[in-house]
C-alpha positions in Angstrom: 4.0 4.7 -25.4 4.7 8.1 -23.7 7.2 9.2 -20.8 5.8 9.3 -17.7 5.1 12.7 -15.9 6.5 14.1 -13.2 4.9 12.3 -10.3 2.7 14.7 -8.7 2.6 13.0 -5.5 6.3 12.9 -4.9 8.0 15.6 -7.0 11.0 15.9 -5.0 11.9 12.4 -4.8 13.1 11.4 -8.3 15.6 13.1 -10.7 13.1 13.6 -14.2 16.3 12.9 -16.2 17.4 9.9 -14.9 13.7 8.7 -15.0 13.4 9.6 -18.8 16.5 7.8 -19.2 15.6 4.6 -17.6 12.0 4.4 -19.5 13.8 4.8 -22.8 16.2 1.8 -21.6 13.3 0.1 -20.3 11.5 0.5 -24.0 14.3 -0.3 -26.0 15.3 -3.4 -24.0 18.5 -2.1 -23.4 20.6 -3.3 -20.9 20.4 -7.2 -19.6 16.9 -8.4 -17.2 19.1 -7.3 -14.2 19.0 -4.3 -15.4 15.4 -3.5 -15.9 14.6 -4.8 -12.4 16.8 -1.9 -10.7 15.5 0.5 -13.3 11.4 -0.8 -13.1 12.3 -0.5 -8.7 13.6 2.8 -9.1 10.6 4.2 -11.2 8.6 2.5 -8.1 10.2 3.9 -5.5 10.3 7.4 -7.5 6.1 7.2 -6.8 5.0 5.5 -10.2 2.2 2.5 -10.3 2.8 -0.8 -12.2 0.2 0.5 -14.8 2.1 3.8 -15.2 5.2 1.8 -16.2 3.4 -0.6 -18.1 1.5 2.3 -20.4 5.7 3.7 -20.8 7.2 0.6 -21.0 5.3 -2.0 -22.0 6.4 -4.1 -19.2 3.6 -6.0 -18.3 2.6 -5.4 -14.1 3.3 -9.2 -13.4 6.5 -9.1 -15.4 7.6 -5.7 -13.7 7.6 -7.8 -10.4 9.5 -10.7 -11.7 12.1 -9.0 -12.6 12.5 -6.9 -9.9 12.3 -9.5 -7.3 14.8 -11.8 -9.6 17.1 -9.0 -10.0 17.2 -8.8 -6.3 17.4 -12.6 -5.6 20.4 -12.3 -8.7 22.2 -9.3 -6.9 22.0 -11.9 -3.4 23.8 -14.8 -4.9 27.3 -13.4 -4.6 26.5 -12.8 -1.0 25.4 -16.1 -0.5 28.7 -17.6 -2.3 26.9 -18.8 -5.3 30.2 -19.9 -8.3 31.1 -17.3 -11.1 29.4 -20.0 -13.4 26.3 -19.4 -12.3 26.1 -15.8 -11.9 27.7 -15.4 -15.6 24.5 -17.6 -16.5 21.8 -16.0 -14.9 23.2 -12.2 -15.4 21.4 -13.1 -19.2 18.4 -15.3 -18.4 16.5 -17.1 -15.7 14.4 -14.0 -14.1 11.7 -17.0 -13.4 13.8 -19.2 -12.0 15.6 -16.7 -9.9 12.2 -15.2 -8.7 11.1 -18.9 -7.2 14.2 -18.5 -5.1 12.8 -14.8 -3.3 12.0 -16.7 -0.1 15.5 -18.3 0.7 18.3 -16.6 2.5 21.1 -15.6 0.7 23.2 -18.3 1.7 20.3 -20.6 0.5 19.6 -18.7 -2.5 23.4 -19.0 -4.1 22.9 -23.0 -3.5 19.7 -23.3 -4.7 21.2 -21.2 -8.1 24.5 -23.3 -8.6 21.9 -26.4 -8.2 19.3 -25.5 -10.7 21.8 -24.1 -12.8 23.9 -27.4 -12.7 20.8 -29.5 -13.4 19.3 -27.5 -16.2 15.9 -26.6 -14.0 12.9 -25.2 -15.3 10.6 -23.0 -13.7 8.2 -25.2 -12.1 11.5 -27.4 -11.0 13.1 -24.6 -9.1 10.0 -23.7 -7.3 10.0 -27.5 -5.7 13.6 -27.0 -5.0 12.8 -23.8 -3.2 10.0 -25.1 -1.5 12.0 -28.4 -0.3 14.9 -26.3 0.6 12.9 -24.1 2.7 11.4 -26.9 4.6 14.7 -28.6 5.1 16.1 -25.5 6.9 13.3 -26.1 9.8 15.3 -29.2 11.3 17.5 -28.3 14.1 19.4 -31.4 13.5 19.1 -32.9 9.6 17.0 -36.2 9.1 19.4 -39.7 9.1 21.3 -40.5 6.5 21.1 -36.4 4.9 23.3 -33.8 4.9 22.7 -30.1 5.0 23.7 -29.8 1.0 21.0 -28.8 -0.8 21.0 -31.9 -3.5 20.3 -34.0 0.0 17.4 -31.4 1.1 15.6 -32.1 -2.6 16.4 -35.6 -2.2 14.8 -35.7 1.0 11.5 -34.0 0.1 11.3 -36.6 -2.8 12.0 -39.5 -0.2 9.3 -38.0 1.9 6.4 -37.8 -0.3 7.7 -41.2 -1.6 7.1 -42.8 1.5 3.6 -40.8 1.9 3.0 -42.4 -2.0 0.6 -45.2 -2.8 0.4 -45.1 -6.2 3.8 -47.1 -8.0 3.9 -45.1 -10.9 4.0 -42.0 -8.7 6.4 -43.3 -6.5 8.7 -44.6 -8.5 9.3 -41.1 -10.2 10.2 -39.6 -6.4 12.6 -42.0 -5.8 14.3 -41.7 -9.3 13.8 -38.1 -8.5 15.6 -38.5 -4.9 18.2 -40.1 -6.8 19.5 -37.4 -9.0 19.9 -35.2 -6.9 21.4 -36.7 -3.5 24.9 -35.9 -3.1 26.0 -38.5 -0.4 25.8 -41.9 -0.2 23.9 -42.2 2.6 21.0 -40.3 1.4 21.2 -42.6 -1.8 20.9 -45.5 0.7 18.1 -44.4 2.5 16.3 -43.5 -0.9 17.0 -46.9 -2.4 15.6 -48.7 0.2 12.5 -47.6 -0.6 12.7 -50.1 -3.6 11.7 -52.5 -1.1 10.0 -51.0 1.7 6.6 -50.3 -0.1 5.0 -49.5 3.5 3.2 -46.0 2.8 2.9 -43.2 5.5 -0.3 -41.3 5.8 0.4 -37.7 4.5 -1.5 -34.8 6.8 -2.8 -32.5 4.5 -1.8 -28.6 4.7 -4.4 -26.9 6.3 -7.0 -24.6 4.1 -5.6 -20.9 4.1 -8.1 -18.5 6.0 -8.9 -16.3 3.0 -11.3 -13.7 3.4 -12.7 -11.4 1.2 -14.1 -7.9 1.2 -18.0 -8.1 -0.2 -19.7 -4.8 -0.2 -19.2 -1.2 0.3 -20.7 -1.5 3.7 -17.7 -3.6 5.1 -15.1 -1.3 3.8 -15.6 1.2 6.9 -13.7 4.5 6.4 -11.1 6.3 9.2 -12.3 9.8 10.2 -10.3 12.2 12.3 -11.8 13.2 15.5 -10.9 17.0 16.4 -12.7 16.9 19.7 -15.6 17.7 21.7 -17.7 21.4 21.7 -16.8 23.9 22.4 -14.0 24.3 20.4 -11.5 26.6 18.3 -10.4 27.1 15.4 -7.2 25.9 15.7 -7.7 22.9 17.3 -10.2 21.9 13.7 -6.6 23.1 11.6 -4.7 20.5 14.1 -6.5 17.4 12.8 -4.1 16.0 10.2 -5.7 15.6 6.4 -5.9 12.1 6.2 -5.0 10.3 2.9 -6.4 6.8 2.3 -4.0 4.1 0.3 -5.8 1.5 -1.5 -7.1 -1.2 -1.9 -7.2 -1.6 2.0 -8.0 2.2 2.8 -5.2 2.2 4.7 -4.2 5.8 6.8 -0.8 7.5 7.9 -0.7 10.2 10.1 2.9 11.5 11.8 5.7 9.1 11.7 5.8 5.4 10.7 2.7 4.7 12.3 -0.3 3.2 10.5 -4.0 2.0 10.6 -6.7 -0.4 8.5 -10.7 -0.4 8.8 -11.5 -3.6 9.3 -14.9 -5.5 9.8 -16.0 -6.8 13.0 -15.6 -10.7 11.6 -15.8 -12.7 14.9 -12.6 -14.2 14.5 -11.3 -11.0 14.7 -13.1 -9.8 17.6 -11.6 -12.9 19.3 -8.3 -11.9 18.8 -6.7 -10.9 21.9 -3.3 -9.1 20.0 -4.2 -8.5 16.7 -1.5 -6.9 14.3 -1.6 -6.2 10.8 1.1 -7.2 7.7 0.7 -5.9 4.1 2.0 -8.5 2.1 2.1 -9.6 -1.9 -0.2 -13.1 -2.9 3.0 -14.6 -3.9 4.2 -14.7 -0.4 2.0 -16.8 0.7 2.7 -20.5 1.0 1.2 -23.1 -1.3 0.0 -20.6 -3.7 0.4 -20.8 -7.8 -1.5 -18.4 -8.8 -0.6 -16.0 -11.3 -2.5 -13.0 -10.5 -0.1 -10.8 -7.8 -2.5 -8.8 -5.5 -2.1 -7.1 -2.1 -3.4 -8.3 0.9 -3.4 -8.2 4.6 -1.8 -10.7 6.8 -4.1 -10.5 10.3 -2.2 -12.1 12.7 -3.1 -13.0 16.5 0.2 -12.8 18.5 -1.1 -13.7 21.7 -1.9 -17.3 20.0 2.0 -19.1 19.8 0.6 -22.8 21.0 1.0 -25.2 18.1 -1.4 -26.6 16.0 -1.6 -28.5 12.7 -4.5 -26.9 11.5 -3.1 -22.8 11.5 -0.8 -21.5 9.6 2.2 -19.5 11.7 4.9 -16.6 11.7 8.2 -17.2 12.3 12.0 -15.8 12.2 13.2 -17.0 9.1 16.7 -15.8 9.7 16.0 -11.8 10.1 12.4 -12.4 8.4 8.9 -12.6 9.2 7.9 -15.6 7.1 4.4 -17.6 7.2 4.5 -21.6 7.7 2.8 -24.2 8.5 4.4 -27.1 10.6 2.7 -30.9 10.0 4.4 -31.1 13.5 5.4 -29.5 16.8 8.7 -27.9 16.0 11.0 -26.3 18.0 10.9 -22.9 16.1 9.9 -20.1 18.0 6.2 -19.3 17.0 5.7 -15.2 16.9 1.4 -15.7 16.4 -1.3 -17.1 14.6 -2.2 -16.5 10.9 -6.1 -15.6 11.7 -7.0 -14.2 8.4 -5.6 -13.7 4.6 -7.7 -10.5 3.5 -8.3 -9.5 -0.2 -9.5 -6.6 -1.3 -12.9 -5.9 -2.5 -13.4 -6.4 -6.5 -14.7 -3.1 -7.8 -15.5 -3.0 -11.2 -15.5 0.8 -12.0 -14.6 2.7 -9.3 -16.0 6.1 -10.6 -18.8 4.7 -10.8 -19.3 3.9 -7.1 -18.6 7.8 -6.3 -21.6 8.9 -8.2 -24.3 9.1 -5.4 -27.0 9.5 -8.3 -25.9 6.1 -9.8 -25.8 4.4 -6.0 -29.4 5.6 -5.4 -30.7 3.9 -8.0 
């Protein structure tokens, strides 16, 4: 493994030095996980790709983002309130655990830490607690018999797919599931009475998530700069901004913040009536378990705000654009209409795409 060169992109924007430092830190494992996800977001934010890290590091890409997201969810939980006890715990281990946490607020966050950390959660375990946590905050007023503690927002997701449970065996480990962790009485109460209440409630399935996925060369359009109409000088060619494409979208910048992505004319995106664009990472996606992290575009309709079980939504989750789906008519305020989940195209050798000679034949 080598130090990373000055970035060539951005040479101004990181001090070599402290960059040297960190990738030594980084390679010698210096330093507690915390650590290495400020240093790994500072190399980042300096200009440098996951594989460049990776190559000076050997930090893998998919454990470069763990621990930079964990190391933010861990620098959240005093925010949030979370106890001493579980801070001290987590400052040493947990990145996983913390990183199933990344879509809470930080209020939520510090509970959902103090619980798994009181419980002894794995990895798997804190991502339902997450999940069920996150779900619980939609009610405007919390279901009978639960409180707003987070024990009694697991317990209820448990009680819920209890009740949506046929099968005894099944069943049986929600409720004793519901059980450890309610924190009132009443949400014990309303748990144990489903030892005898064995009516079932039909469970709506989540709605398929509209992936889409680039194909061909031929649907990756390419942005060109116009510079105007003959006759014309000079100057006004040496106006028109070089335009620098950011993959794997293809993506353009020109002055200021603003920004703009080729994309095919897909019917459902023809039928859009307010179409906006949000880059987003796989893992922020709902119902997805995937291991593989990959970028991809978030096309949203936000003239489309009417309820339906079948779409997937964005919403305000406290300061946040966050994507749901709602089984039911909820109050929340819908901001539009998930209409597609784009990938990126798989290219196999890039280079070897450029070479005209090799696309010809």
């Amino acid at each position: 493994m080598t130090d990373l060169p000055p970035n060539s992109q951005n040479p101004n924007n990181a001090d070599l030095d402290t960059t040297q430092e960190l990738l030594r830190k980084l390679r010698q494992k210096q330093g507690n996980w915390v650590e290495w996800g400020q240093a790994i977001a500072y190399l980042q934010k300096a200009g440098y790709n996951h594989q460049e890290i990776f190559e000076a590091t050997g930090f893998e890409p998919i454990q470069q983002n763990q621990v930079v997201v964990g190391s933010q969810v861990y620098n959240s939980l005093a925010q949030g309130g979370a106890s001493e006890a579980t801070r001290s715990h987590y400052a040493t281990r947990g990145s996983d655990i913390l990183y199933e946490l990344r879509l809470l607020t930080h209020e939520e966050r510090a509970a959902a830490a103090d619980l798994t950390f009181q419980h002894k959660l794995d990895m798997d375990e804190a991502r339902e607690v997450a999940k069920a946590i996150k779900e619980y905050s939609r009610f405007r007023t919390f279901p009978e018999g639960f409180s707003d503690h987070p024990g009694d927002a697991v317990a209820y997701h448990a009680w819920k797919l209890a009740k949506q449970n046929s099968d005894l065996q099944e069943r049986s480990r929600l409720i004793a599931k519901g059980l450890r962790f309610a924190n009132t009485q009443t949400a014990r109460k309303q748990i144990e009475q489903l030892l005898t209440d064995f009516t079932v409630e039909p469970k709506r399935p989540a709605p398929l998530i509209p992936f889409y996925r680039l194909e061909s060369e031929e649907e990756l359009p390419r942005i060109v700069p116009v510079a105007g109409e003959l006759p014309l000088t000079p100057d006004a060619l040496k106006a028109v901004p070089f335009v620098s494409e950011i993959e794997p979208f293809r993506m353009v910048k020109f002055a200021g913040e603003q920004a703009w992505v080729p994309l095919p004319g897909w019917q459902v995106l023809l039928s859009a009536e307010d179409p906006v664009v949000i880059l987003a990472n796989s893992d922020r996606l709902p119902n997805q378990t995937q291991n593989k992290l990959e970028k991809v575009l978030v096309i949203v309709d936000r003239a489309q705000r009417q309820w339906d079980a079948s779409s997937y939504f964005i919403v305000n989750n406290s300061g946040e654009i966050d994507i749901q789906w709602f089984e039911t008519a909820s109050d929340i305020p819908l901001l539009g209409k998930v209409i597609i989940i784009l990938r990126p195209k798989k290219i196999l050798d890039e280079e070897f795409t450029k070479d005209s000679w090799q696309i010809d034949e």
